[in-house]
C-alpha positions in Angstrom: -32.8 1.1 40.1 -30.4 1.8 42.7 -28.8 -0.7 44.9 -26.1 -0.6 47.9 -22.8 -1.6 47.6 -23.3 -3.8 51.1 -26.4 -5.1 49.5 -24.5 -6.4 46.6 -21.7 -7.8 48.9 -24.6 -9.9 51.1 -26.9 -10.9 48.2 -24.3 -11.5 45.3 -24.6 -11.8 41.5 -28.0 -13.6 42.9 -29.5 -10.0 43.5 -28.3 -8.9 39.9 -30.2 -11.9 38.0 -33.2 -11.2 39.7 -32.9 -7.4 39.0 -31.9 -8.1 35.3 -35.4 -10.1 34.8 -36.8 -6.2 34.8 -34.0 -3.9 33.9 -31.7 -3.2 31.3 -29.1 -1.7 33.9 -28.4 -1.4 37.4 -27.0 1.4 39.3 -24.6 0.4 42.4 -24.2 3.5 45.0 -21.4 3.7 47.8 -21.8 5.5 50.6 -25.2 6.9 49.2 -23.5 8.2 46.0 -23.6 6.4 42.6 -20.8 5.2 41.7 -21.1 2.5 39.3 -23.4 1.1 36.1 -23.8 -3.0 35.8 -25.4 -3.8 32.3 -26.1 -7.4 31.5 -23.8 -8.7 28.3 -26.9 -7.6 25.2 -27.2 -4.0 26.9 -23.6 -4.0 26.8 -22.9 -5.2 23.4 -25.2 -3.0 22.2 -24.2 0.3 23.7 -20.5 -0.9 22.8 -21.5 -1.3 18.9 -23.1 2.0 18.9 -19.8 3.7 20.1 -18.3 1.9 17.4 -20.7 2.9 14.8 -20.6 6.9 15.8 -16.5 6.3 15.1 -17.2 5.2 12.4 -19.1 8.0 11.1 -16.8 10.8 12.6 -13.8 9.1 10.9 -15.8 9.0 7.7 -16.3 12.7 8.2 -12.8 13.7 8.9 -11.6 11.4 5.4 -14.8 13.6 3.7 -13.2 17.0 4.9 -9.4 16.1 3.9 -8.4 15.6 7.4 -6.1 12.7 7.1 -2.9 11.2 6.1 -1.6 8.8 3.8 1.7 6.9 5.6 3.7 4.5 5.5 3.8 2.1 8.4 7.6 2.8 9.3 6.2 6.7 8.8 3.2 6.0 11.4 5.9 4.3 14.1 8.0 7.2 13.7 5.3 9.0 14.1 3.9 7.2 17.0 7.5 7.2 18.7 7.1 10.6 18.6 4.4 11.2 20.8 5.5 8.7 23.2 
């Protein structure tokens, strides 16, 4: 479901509960274009633990096809100074 922007500024987080009894998310538009996704706390949790369950298996993947390094921490600053 779709809801305005001015329609969430005049109802409130009022309008969200009520929404939330039916949906899992909620989009927001401004100025007739989407703009933003609410999710109550579970959806969010969720979707967050599945990100960090698919980097989880991409870093397993890149340790299964060799590409990683072993360093030592004052390596990995260097390293990281580096870039910055």
């Amino acid at each position: 479901m779709t809801i305005a922007a001015n329609e969430l500024k005049t109802k409130g987080v009022s309008l969200l509960d009520t929404l939330f009894e039916k949906l899992d998310e909620v989009l927001i538009s401004v100025r007739g274009n989407n703009k933003y996704v609410v999710l109550d706390m579970q959806r969010y949790n969720y979707l967050r633990e599945c990100e960090l369950l698919q980097a989880l298996q991409e870093t397993r993947e890149d340790l299964r096809k060799g590409k990683s390094k072993t360093l030592t921490a004052q390596e990995h600053i260097e390293a990281l100074e580096r870039v910055l």
